[in-house]
Legacy VTK file of the C-alpha trace (Angstrom):
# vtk DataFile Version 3.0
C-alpha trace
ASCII
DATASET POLYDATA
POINTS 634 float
-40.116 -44.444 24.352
-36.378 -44.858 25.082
-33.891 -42.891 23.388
-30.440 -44.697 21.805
-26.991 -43.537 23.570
-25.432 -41.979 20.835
-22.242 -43.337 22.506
-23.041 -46.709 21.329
-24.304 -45.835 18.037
-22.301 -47.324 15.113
-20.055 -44.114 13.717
-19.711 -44.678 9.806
-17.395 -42.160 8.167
-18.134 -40.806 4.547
-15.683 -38.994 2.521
-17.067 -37.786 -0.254
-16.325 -34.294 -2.364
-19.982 -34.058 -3.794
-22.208 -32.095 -1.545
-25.053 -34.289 -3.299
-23.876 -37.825 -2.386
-23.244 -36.655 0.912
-26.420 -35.796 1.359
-28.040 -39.120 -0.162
-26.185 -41.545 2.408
-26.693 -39.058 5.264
-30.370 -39.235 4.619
-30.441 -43.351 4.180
-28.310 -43.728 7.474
-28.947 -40.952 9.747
-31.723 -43.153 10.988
-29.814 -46.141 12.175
-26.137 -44.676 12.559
-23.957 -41.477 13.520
-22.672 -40.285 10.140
-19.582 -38.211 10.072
-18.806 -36.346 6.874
-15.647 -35.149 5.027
-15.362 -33.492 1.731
-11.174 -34.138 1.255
-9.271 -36.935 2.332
-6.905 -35.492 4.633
-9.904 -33.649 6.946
-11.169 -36.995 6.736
-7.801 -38.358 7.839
-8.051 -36.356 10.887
-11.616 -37.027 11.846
-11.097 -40.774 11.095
-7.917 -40.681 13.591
-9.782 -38.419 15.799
-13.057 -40.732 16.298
-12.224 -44.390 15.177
-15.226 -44.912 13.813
-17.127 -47.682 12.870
-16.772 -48.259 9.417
-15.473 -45.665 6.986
-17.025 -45.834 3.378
-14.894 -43.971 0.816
-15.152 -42.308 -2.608
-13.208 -43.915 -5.357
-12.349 -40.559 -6.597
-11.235 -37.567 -4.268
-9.557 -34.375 -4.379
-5.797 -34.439 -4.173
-5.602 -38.555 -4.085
-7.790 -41.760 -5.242
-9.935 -43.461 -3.015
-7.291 -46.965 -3.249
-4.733 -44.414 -1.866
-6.808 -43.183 0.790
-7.954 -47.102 1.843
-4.510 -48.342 1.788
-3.612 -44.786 4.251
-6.668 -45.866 6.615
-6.019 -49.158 6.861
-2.549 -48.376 8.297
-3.991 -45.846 10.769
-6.812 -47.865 11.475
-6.117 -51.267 11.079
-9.466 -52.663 12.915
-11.645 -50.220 10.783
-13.282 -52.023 8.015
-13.463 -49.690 4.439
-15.415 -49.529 1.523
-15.196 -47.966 -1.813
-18.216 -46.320 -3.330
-17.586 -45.609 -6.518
-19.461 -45.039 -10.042
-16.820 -46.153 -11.969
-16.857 -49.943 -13.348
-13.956 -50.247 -15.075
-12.266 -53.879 -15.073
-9.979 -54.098 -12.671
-10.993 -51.234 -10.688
-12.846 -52.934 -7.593
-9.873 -55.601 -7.344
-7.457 -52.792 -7.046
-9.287 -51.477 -4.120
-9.766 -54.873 -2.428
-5.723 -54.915 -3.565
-5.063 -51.779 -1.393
-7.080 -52.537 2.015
-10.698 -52.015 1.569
-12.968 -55.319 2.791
-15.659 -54.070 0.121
-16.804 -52.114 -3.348
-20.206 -50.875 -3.180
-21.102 -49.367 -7.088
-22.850 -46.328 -7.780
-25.387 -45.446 -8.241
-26.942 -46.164 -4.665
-29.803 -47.811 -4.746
-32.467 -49.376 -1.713
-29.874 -52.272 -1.341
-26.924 -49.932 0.307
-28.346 -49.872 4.099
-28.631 -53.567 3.959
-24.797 -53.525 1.736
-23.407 -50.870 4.367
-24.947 -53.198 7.444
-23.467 -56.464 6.327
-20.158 -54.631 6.064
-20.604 -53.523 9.925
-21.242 -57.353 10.776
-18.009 -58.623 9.240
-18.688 -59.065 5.636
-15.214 -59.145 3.835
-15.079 -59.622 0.221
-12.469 -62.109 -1.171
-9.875 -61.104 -4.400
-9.434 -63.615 -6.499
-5.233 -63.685 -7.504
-4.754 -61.346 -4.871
-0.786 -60.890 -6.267
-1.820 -60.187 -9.472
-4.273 -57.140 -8.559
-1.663 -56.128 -5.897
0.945 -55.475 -8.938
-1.586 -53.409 -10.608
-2.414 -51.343 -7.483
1.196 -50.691 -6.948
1.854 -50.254 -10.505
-0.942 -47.453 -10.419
0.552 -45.659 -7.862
4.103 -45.944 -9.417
2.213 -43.866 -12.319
0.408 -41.654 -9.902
3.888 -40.589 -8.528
5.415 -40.221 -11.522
2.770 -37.808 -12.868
3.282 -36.191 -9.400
7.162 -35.968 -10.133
6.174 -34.291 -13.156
3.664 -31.858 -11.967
6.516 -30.679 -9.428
8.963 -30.625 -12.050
7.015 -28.427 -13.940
6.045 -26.040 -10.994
9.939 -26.019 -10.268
10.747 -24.659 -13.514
8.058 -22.297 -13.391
9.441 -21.061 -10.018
12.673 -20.870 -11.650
11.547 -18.628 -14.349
9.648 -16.647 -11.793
12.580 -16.554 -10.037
14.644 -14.701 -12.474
11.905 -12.613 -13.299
12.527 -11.156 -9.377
15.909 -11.125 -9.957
15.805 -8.893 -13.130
13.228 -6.477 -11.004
15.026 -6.288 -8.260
17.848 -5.250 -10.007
16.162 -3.019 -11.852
14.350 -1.615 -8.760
18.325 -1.218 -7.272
19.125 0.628 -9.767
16.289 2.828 -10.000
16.875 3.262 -5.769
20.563 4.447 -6.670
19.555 6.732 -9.042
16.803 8.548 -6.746
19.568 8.326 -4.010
21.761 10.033 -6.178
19.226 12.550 -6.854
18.941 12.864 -3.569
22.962 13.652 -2.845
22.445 16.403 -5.248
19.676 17.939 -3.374
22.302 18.014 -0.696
24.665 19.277 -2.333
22.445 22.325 -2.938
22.317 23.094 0.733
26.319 23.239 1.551
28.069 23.897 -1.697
26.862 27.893 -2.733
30.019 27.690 -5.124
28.681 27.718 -9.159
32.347 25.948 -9.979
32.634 23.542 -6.890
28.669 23.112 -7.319
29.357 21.465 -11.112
32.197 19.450 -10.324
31.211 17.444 -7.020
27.943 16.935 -9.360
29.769 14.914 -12.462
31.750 13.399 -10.065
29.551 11.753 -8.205
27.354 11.018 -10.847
30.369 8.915 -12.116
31.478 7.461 -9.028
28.120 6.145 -8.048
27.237 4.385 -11.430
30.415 3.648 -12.928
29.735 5.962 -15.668
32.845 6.239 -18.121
32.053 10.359 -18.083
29.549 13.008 -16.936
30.042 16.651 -17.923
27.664 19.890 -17.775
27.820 22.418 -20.731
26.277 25.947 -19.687
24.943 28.071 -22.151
26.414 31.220 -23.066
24.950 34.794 -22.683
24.542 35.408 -26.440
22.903 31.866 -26.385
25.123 30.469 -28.874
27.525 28.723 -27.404
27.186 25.670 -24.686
30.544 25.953 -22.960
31.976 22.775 -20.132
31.875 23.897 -16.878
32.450 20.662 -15.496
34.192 17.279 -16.646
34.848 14.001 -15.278
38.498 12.958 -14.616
41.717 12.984 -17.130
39.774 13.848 -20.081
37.344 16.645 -18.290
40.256 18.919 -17.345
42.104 18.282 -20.579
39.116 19.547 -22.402
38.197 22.103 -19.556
42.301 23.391 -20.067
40.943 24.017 -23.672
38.051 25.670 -23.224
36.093 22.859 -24.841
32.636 24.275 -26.226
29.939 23.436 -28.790
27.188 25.287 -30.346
23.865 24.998 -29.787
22.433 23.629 -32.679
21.268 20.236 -33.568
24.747 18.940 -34.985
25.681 17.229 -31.055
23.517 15.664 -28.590
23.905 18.433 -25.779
23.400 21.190 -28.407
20.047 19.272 -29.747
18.589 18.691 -25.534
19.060 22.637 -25.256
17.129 23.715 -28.208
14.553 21.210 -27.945
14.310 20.643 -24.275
13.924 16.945 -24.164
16.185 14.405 -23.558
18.328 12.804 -25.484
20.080 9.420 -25.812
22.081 7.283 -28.422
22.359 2.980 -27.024
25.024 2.990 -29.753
26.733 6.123 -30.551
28.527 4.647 -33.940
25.269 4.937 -35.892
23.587 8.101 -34.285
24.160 11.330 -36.806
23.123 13.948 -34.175
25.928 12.752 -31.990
29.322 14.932 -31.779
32.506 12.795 -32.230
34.508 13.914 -29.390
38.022 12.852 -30.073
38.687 13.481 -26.005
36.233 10.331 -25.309
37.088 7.142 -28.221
35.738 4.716 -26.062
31.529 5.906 -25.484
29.307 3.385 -26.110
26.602 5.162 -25.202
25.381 8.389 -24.125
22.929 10.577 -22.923
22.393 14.682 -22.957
19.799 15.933 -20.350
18.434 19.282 -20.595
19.049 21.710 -17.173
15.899 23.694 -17.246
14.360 26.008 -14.858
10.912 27.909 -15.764
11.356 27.050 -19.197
14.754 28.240 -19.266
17.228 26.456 -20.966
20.953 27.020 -18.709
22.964 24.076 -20.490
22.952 20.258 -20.641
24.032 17.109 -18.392
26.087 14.664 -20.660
26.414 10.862 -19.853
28.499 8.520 -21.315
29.169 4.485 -21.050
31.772 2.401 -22.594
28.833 -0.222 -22.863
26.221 -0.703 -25.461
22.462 -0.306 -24.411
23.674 1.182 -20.866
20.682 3.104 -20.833
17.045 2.424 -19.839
13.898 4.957 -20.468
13.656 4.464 -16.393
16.973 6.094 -16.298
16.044 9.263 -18.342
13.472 9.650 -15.786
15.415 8.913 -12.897
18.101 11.147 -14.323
16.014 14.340 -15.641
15.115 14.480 -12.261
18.553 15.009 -10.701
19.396 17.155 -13.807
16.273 19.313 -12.732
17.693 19.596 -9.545
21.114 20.470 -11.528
19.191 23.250 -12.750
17.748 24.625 -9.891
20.717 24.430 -8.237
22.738 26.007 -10.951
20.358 29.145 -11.326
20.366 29.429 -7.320
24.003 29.812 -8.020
23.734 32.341 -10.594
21.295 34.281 -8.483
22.868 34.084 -4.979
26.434 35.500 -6.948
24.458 38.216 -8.227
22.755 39.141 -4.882
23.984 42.501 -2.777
22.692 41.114 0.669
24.989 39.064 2.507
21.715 38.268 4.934
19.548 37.022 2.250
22.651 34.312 1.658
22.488 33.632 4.853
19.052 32.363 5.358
18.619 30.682 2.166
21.978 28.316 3.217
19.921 28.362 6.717
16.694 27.037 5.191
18.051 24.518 2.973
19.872 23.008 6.089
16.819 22.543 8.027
15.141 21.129 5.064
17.856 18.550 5.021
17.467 17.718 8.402
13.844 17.823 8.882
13.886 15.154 5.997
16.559 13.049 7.911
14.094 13.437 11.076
11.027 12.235 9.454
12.242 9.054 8.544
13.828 8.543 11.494
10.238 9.257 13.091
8.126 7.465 10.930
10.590 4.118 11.102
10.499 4.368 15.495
6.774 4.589 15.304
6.474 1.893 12.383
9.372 -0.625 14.179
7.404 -2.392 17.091
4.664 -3.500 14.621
6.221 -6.246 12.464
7.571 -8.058 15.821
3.744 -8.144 17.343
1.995 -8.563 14.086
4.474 -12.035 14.355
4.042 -12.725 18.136
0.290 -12.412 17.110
0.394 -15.349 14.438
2.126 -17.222 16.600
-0.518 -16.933 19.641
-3.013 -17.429 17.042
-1.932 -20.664 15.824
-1.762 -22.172 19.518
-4.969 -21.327 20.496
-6.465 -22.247 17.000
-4.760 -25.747 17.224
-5.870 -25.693 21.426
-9.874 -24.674 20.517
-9.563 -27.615 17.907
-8.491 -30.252 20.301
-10.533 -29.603 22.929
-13.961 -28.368 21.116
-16.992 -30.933 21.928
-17.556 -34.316 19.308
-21.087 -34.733 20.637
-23.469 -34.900 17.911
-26.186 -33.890 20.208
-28.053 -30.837 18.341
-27.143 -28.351 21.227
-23.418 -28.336 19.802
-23.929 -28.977 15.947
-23.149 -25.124 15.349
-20.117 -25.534 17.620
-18.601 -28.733 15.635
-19.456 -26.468 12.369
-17.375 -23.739 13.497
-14.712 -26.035 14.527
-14.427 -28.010 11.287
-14.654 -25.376 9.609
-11.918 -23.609 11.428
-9.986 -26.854 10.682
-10.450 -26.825 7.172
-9.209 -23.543 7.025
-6.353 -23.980 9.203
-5.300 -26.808 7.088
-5.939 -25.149 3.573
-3.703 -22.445 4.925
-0.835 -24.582 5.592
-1.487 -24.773 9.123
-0.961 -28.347 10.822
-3.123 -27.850 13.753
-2.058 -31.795 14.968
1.952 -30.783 14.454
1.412 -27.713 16.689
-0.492 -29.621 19.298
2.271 -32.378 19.174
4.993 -29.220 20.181
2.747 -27.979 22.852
2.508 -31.278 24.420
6.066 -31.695 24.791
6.110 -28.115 26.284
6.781 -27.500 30.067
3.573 -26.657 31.410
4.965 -22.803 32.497
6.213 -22.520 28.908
2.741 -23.969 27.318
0.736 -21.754 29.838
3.505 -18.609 28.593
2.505 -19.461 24.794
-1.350 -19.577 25.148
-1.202 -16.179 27.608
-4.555 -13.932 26.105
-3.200 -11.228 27.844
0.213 -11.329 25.779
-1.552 -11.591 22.512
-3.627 -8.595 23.325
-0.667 -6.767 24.664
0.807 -7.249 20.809
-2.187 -6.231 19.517
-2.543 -2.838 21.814
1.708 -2.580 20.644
0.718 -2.329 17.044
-2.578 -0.788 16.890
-1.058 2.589 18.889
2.320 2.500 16.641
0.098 2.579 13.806
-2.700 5.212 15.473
0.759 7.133 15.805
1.377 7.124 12.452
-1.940 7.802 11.076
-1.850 11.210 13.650
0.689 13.162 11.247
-2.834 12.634 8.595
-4.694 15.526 9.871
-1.064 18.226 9.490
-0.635 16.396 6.067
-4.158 16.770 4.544
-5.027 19.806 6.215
-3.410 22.649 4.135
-4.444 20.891 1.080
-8.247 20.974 1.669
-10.730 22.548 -0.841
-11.415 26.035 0.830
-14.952 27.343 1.640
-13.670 31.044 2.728
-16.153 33.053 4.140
-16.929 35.721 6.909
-15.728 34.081 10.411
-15.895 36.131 13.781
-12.718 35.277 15.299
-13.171 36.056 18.568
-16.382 34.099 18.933
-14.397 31.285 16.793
-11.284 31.090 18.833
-13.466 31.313 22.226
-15.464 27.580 21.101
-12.018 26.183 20.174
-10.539 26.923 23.588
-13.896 25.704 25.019
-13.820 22.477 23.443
-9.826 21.660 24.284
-10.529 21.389 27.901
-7.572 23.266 29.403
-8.039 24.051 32.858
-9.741 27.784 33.945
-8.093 30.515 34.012
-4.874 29.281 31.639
-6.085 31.087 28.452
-7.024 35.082 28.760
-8.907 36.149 25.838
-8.500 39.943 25.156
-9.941 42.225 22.076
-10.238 45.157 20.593
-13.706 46.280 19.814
-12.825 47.208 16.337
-11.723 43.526 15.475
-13.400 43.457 12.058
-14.284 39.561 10.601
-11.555 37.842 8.542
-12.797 35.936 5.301
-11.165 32.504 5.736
-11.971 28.479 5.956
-13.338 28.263 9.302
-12.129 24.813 9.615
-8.753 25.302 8.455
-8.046 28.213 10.492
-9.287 26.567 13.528
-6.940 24.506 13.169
-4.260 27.515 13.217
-5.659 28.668 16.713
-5.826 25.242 18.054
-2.075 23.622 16.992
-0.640 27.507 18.597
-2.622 27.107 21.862
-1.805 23.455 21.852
1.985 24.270 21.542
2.138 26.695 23.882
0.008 24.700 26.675
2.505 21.782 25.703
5.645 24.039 25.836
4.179 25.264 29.321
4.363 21.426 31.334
7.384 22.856 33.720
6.140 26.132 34.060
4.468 27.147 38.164
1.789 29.082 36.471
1.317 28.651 33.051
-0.378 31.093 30.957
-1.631 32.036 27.392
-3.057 35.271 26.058
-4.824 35.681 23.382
-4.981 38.672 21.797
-6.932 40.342 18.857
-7.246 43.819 17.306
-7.339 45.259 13.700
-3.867 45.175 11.947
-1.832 48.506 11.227
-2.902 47.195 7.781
-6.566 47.832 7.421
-6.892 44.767 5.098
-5.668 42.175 8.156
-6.490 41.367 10.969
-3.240 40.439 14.152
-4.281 38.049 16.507
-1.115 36.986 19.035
-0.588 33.999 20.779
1.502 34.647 23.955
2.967 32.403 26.229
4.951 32.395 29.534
6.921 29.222 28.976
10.691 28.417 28.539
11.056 30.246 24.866
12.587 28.916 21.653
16.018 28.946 21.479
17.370 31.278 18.185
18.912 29.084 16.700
15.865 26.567 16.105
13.535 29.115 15.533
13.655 28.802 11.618
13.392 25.076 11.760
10.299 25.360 13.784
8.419 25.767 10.304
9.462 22.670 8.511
7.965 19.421 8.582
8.412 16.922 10.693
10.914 19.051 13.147
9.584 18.584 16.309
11.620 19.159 20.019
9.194 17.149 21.463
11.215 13.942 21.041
9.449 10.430 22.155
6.788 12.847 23.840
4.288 11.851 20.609
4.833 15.074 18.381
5.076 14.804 14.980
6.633 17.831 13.539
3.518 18.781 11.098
1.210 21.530 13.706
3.275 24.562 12.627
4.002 23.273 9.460
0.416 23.337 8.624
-0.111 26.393 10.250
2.380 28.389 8.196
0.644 26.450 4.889
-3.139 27.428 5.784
-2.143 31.507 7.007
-0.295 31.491 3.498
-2.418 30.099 1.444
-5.286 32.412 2.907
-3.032 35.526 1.803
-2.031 36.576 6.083
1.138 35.885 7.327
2.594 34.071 10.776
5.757 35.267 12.885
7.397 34.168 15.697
9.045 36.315 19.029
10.624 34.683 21.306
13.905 34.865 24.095
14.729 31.735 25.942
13.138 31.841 29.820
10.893 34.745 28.734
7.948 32.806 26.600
6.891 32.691 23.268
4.615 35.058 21.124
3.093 33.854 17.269
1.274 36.903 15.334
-1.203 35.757 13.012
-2.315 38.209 10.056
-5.441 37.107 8.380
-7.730 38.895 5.409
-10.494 41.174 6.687
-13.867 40.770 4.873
-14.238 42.369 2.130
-17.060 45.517 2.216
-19.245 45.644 -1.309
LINES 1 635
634 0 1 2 3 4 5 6 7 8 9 10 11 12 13 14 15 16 17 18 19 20 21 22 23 24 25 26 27 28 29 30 31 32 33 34 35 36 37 38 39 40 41 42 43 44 45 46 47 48 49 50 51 52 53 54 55 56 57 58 59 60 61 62 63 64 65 66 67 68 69 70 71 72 73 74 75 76 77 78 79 80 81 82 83 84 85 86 87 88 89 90 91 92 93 94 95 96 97 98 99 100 101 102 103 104 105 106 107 108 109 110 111 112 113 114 115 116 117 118 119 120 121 122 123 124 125 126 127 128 129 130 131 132 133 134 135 136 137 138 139 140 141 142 143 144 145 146 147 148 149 150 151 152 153 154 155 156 157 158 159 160 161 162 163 164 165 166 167 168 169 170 171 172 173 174 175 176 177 178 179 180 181 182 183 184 185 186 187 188 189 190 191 192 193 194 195 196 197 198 199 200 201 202 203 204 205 206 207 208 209 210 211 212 213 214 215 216 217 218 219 220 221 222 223 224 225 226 227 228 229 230 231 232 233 234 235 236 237 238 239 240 241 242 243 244 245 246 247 248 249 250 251 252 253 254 255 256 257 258 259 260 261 262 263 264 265 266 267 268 269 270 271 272 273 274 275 276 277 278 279 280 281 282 283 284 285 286 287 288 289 290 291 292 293 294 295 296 297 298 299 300 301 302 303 304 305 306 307 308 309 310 311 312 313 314 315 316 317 318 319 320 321 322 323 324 325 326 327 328 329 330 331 332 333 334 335 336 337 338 339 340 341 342 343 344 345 346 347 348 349 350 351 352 353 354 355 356 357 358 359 360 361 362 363 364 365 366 367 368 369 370 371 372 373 374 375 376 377 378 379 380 381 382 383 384 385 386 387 388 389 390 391 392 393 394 395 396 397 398 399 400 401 402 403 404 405 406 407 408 409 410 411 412 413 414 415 416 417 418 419 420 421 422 423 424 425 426 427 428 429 430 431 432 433 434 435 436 437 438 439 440 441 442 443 444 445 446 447 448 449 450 451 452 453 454 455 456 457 458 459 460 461 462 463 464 465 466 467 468 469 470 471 472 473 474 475 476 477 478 479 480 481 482 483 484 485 486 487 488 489 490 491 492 493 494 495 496 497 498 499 500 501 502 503 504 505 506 507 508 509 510 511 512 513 514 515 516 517 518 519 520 521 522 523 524 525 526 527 528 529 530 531 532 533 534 535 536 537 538 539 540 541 542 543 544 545 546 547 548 549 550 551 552 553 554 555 556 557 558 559 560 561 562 563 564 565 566 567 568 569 570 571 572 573 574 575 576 577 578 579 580 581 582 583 584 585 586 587 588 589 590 591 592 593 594 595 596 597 598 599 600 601 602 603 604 605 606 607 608 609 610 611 612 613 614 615 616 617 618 619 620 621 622 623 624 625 626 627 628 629 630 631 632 633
């Protein structure tokens, strides 16, 4: 028995969108013919382009386009191809219009034993003739005429749907601007808390930059007296704030004025249009509010005063804003009562590191974003380089996969189709890109397609964003559910040296016998031991002969226990040593630190009840003491 070349089989080309019909012809003509299959028009396009094949029988209704429109698209691609409309619809005038737009033939639906012997005389040259060819031709072009209009229309209407949608964005994004000024102006305030310790200088930079940053006709804060009765300004904006700050402008706290009713009730409060709201004060110093808005300052349920803020517009006020703005006036607060306290305080040193800790909160804020935006930078450029490789080698696997309907490579021309029909549902002309690489230089084509550039990208953007997961563990950790129970330190802190692989000899281990057992989360607090060792082997990279000891013994307080870390590298300079604490600081630079290890450790020895403290002189090492609860006898 000889076997047909498949190369000289007749191809016939069915595009069809029911699964069903598909399946019907490919079972009548598998027998005598190659049948290629396409469930949309422009996949059958490309296959039709990409095979030339015999004859190419078509579906008189398809997805996106009529089976006339997809003949009369053929025919100009593949002007020696003869097509034929299978359709089930038998409306007059509906086979001459496909004659009319370049099919040879009209097969009707359903199909019945007749369509191999129909499809065959088609393959030998059967062309059917149309009668007043002219007149049919009109009515095809006339159809399409239609078709485009209704296509106009159908864009039109998407247009103005994108239009509405596109002031939709517009009004969020405003709104999302102004909400991002508001928290930034928050944010100033915080600031302001770390460099101005001054109660009067405090409240005015605060109304005036409240005013200068939203165009606000006036901002003022109102501090409550000590008999209670009274809110008195402290702080006005501009011309009429001093006038009425040279008068000793005050109100009382009742529920007669705005700021008087936020103080008593604690909530805020705000007027859109201040002509018909009774609660409001008249304030002769300010004709022209519109609207206005009286904030509460509050600090542990403690009224101190109120935030006014006024517009010369109507409506100038949103519910976002009384958010957005309780939240600065809490700060207000905060900072107003640090104020109050810090004026009362005896201790010039206590002053001193409050203004000292505030500054490195400030900056260790400034340094995390700086930290998490190097880390997060490289990945948008190789997530991009990535598509781009993609779409080459995509469009390269397409071209070049095998068309050989032999069964050995049926899963292969699957895959491929169906990475084609993807590609193209996606947007993606896989024919375009090929066309560009074509008309590359072949050292710019081979550059393009490189494997070992798109896996570079993806090793670029998989670290960054392993970096950034890495500050998880120094986030998370302090808040974990504690399990606390009785833990043997020195047997602990002797597996967690173990299992960090430093080399012998670095880390002496030295106790007391006496060392009783602390009653704390194993795993938090070997995380403690660890981050400490870690630092101080880390600290230690310059050092001849680097050493840690390790040191535990009971605590001059029977209820602790004081285990040191001791180092002999380089020290921490004084004047870093309180920033050391704070998130995200970190003298390690580009080196991979994140600024979280002690950060966490200070959190987890607090939150167990101990304590942490640092020694150190520059050139003479580094010592942390770690006090941690003893368990409890019953």
């Amino acid at each position: 028995m000889t076997m047909s070349d498949p190369r000289r089989t007749p191809q016939i080309l069915y595009i069809e969108d029911s699964d069903e019909s598909r399946s019907l012809v490919r079972r009548l003509l598998s027998k005598k013919y190659v049948v290629l299959e396409a469930s949309d028009p422009l996949d059958g396009f490309q296959l039709a382009e990409e095979t030339h094949p015999s004859l190419i029988l078509l579906d008189s209704s398809l997805p996106h386009m009529s089976g006339s429109e997809a003949a009369t698209r053929l025919s100009k691609m593949l002007p020696n191809t003869p097509i034929v409309i299978v359709s089930g619809d038998l409306t007059p005038g509906v086979r001459e219009r496909s004659l009319a737009a370049g099919a040879v033939g009209f097969i009707t639906k359903p199909i019945d034993a007749d369509f191999v012997e129909q499809v065959e005389a088609y393959l030998n040259g059967k062309v059917e003739k149309l009668e007043n060819a002219e007149e049919h031709l009109q009515a095809y072009q006339q159809e399409l005429v239609e078709r485009l209009e209704d296509n106009i229309r159908q864009l039109t209407n998407t247009v103005e749907k994108n239009k509405h949608l596109l002031q939709q964005n517009e009004r969020m994004f405003s709104m999302l601007e102004r909400r991002h000024k508001l928290l930034e102006t928050a944010a100033r305030v915080g600031q302001m808390v770390t460099s101005i310790l001054d109660l009067d200088d405090l409240l005015k930079h605060t109304v005036n930059i409240i005013c200068s940053e939203f165009s606000f006709y006036y901002s003022g804060i109102f501090l409550v007296s000590d008999d209670g009765h009274w809110a008195a300004l402290r702080a006005g904006y501009a011309a009429a704030g001093r006038k009425m700050m040279a008068e000793n402008y005050r109100l009382p706290v009742d529920e007669k004025s705005m700021i008087g009713k936020s103080i008593i009730q604690q909530q805020a409060q705000i007027a859109l249009d201040v002509a018909g709201e009774e609660s409001r004060f008249k304030n002769p110093f300010l004709p022209n509010t519109r609207s206005e808005m009286a904030l509460p300052l509050i600090v542990k349920s403690r009224s101190l005063g109120g935030l006014t803020v006024q517009s010369d517009e109507l409506n100038a006020f949103t519910e976002e804003d009384i958010t957005s703005l309780q939240t600065m006036a809490d700060q207000v607060a905060i900072a107003i009562n640090n104020a109050q306290l810090m004026f009362k305080l005896e201790a010039a040193t206590s002053e001193l590191v409050r203004s000292k800790t505030f500054e490195a909160i400030a900056t260790a804020t400034g340094e995390a974003i700086h930290w998490v935006g190097n880390k997060a930078a490289p990945i948008p450029g190789s997530i991009k380089r990535v598509r781009e490789d993609i779409r080459y080698i995509l469009a390269l696997a397409s071209e070049f996969a095998p068309n050989d309907p032999d069964a050995k490579n049926v899963s292969l021309m699957a895959a491929v189709q169906t990475v084609r029909e993807e590609a193209q549902a996606m947007g993606i002309d896989l024919i375009q890109i090929l066309a560009e690489m074509s008309a590359m230089k072949p050292n710019r084509l081979q550059a393009m397609v490189s494997v070992e550039s798109l896996m570079e990208d993806l090793d670029i953007a998989e670290n960054s964003a392993e970096t950034i997961l890495s500050i998880k563990e120094g986030l998370i950790g302090p808040a974990r559910q504690r399990n606390d129970a009785p833990v043997a330190l020195r047997e602990m802190i002797a597996d967690t040296v173990s299992n960090m692989g430093l080399p012998d000899g670095v880390v002496e281990l030295d106790w007391t016998d006496d060392v009783p057992n602390a009653f704390v989360d194993v795993r938090q607090v070997e995380q403690v031991f660890n981050n400490l060792i870690k630092n101080a082997w880390e600290a230690m990279a310059e050092t001849p002969e680097p050493n840690i000891r390790v040191k535990g013994q009971r605590d001059a307080d029977p209820n602790f226990v004081l285990v040191t870390v001791k180092d002999n590298g380089p020290g921490i300079p004084k004047e870093i040593q309180e920033k050391i604490w704070v998130s995200f600081f970190t003298t390690k630079g580009g080196s991979g630190g994140t600024g979280l290890g002690l950060s966490a450790v200070m959190q987890i020895v607090n939150q167990h009840g101990g304590s942490i403290s640092l020694e150190s002189e520059v050139g003479k090492g580094a010592t942390f003491s770690v006090r941690l609860p003893v368990e409890k006898k019953t």
